[in-house]
N, C-alpha and C positions, 0 to 999 in steps of 0.2 A: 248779785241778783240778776245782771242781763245777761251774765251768759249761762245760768239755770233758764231763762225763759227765751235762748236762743237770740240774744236783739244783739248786734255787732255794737262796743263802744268807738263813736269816731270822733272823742278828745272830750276836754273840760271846758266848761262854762263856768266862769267863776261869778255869780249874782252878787249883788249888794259890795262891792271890789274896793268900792272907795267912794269919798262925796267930796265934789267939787264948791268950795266953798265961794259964794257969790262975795261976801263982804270983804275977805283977804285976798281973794284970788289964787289960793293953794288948795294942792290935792290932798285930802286926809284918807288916810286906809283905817278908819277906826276899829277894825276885825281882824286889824295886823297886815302882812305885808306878806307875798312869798308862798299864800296856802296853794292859789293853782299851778306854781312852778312847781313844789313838793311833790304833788298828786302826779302832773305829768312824770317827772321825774321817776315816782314809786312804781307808777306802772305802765311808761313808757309811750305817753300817748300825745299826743299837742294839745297845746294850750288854744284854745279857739277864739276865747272874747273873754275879757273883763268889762262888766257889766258897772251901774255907777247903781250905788244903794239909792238915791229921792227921787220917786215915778217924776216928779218936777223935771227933774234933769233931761228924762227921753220924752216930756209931753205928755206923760201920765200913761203912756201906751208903748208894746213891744213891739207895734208897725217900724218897717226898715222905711227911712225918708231922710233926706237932705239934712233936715233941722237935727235929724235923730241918729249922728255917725257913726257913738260906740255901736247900737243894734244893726244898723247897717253895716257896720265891718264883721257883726258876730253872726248876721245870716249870710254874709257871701262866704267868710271861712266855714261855716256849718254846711253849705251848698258843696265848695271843692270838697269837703274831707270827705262828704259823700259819694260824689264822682271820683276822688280816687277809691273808695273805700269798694267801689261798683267795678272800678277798671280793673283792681289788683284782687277782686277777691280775698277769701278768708284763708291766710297761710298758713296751719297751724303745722309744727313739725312734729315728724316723729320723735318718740322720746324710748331714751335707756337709761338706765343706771344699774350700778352694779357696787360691790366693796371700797371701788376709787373713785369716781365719778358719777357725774349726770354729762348723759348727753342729747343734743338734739339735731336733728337732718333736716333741713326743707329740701322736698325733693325737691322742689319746681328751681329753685336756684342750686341747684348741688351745692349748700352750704351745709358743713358741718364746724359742729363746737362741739366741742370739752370741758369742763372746767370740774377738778378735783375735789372732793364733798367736802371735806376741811375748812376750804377756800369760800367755797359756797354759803356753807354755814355760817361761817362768821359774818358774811356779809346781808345778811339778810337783817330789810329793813323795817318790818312789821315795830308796831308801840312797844310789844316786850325787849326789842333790841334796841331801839335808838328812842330817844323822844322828839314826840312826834313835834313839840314847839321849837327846842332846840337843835335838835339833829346831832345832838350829844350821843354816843354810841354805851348802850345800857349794856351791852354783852361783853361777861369776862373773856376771853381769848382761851385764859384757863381753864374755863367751864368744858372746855367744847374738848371730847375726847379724839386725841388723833384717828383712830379706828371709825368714827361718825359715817355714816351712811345714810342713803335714803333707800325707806323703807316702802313708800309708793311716792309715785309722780304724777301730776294729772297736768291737763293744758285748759288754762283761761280763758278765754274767749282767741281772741287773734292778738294776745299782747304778753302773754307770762306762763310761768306753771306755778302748779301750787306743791310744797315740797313736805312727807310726813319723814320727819328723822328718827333715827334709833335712839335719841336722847329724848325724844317723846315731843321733841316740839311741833309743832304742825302750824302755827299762827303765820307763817310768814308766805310770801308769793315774790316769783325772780323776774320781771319782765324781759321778754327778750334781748330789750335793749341792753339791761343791767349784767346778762349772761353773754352776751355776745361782747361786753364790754372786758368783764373777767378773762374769757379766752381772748384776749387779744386781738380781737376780729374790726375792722375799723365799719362806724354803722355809720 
């Protein structure tokens, strides 16, 4: 959705993350455990702030204050990712692909990758291919035709592309990180 209406993503905010239970003194994630690591992970972006599910816990208000540390640690990292997000501007690379590959160039760093469409494809982590609670990997290996292709490539905001394959699938997106991980490239 933000990057149809042009707005830069600068990481994830995970709300309601956990509650700190006054009477045992332990932390409960009762939404589970691991959703903002995933998201960063899926599309390559940082983790900004886990937030505590009972307004009780930050004083009933999302003011940054002494009393109120998780909001406070999550507006000074929402502050940096902006100032870098202002200093590096929006990188997005050029992109190819052809019978063997996808590839992509950022000029401004003379960085180039490769990574073979076979490769690619299997690795793509959209719900059709892995589950999304598990991270159990849903795609037969066998499915995927040696000859696989992409049939168009588009680029995501400043963080991934999105890949249409000759096997018809389209549901999936590579973040750069995840493509520059495949080629080899140390990010």
């Amino acid at each position: 959705m933000f990057d149809r209406v042009n707005v830069p993503v600068l990481g994830v905010i995970e709300n309601m993350s956990y509650f700190d239970c006054g009477n045992c003194n332990t932390r409960h994630r009762i939404f589970g455990e691991g959703g903002a690591k995933r998201l960063s992970e899926r599309f390559g972006i940082d983790v900004l702030a886990e937030l505590p599910l009972s307004p009780e816990q930050y004083g009933g208000t999302l003011e940054a204050s002494p009393q109120n540390t998780d909001v406070s640690q999550a507006v000074d990292n929402v502050i940096r990712a902006l100032g870098k997000a202002n200093l590096e501007g929006i990188k997005r690379p050029e992109v190819g692909y052809d019978a063997e590959s996808v590839r992509l160039y950022w000029r401004e760093e003379d960085l180039r990758i490769e990574v073979p469409n076979k490769i690619l494809r299997l690795d793509c982590r959209c719900a059709a291919c892995v589950d999304e609670y598990t991270g159990e990997k849903r795609l037969e290996p066998d499915s995927i035709p040696d000859d696989i292709h992409a049939e168009d490539v588009q680029t995501i905001g400043n963080y991934a592309v999105a890949i249409t394959w000759s096997d018809g699938h389209s549901s999936g997106f590579f973040s750069y990180k995840q493509l520059q991980e495949l080629a080899g490239v140390a990010t």
